[in-house]
Steps between C-alpha positions, in 0.01 A plus 500: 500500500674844348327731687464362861243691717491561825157456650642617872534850297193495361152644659263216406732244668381393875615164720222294598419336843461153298803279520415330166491787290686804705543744220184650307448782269194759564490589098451188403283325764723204603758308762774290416809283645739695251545853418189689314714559222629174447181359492396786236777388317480167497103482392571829208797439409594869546538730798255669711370805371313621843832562652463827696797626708398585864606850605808501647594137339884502409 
């Protein structure tokens, strides 16, 4: 994956208080054991396009 993103930057990303799927993204409605992105990547095929950077993300 070229362009890696970083879903701790971004403002749809949240943890979740399920040990099966900690990680979830608010945009697109869903939990998973891997990273948001990675799982957007690995169903498209391309990266995530509802990447938003939270303010005051470095």
């Amino acid at each position: 994956m070229a362009n890696r993103i970083d879903c701790f930057k971004c403002r749809h990303f949240f943890i979740t208080w399920d040990r099966k799927f900690p990680y979830g993204c608010k945009f697109m409605g869903f939990k998973s054991k891997a990273m948001p992105s990675q799982e957007v990547f690995k169903a498209s095929g391309s990266s995530c396009v509802s990447f938003k950077e939270k303010a005051g993300a470095r």
